[in-house]
C-alpha positions in Angstrom: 0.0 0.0 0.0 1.2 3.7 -0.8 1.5 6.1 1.5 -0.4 9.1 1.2 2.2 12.5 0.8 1.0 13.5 4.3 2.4 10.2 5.9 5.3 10.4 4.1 6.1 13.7 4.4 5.5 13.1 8.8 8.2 10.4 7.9 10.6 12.5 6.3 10.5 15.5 9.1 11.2 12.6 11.7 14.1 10.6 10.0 17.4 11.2 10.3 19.9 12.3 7.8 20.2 9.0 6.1 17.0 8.6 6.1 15.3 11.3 4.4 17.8 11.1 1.8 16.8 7.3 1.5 12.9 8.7 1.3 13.9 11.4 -1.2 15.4 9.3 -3.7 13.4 6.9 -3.4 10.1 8.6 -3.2 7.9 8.1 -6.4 4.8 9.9 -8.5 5.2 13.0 -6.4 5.1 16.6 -7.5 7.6 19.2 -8.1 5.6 21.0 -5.9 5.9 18.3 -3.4 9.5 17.5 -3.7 9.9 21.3 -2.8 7.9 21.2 0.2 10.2 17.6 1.4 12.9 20.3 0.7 12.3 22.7 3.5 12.4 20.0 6.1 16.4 19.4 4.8 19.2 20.4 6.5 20.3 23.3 3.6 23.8 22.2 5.4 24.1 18.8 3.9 22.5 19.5 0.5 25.8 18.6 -0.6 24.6 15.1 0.4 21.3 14.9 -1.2 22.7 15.9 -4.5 25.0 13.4 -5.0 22.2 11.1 -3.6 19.9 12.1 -6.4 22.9 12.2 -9.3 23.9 8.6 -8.4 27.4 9.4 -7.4 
């Protein structure tokens, strides 16, 4: 079963580091609009770490 964007976004805000970056990349058939909200609940000082995430490396 899929978790509604409420749920998962309540998951992301309460996992750590790894975590949301596991959630983020992982996350499918969301909006940009919805990847942007996931966003503000980032550490903006480890977005270092979520891009390379997303790009593979």
């Amino acid at each position: 079963m899929q978790k509604s964007f409420e749920e998962l976004k309540s998951d992301f805000i309460d996992a750590s580091l790894d975590e949301k970056i596991k959630i983020y990349t992982t996350a499918e058939n969301l909006t940009v609009e919805q990847f942007k909200e996931l966003l503000c609940y980032y550490p903006i000082k480890h977005l270092d770490k979520l891009e390379k995430a997303v790009n593979g490396n």
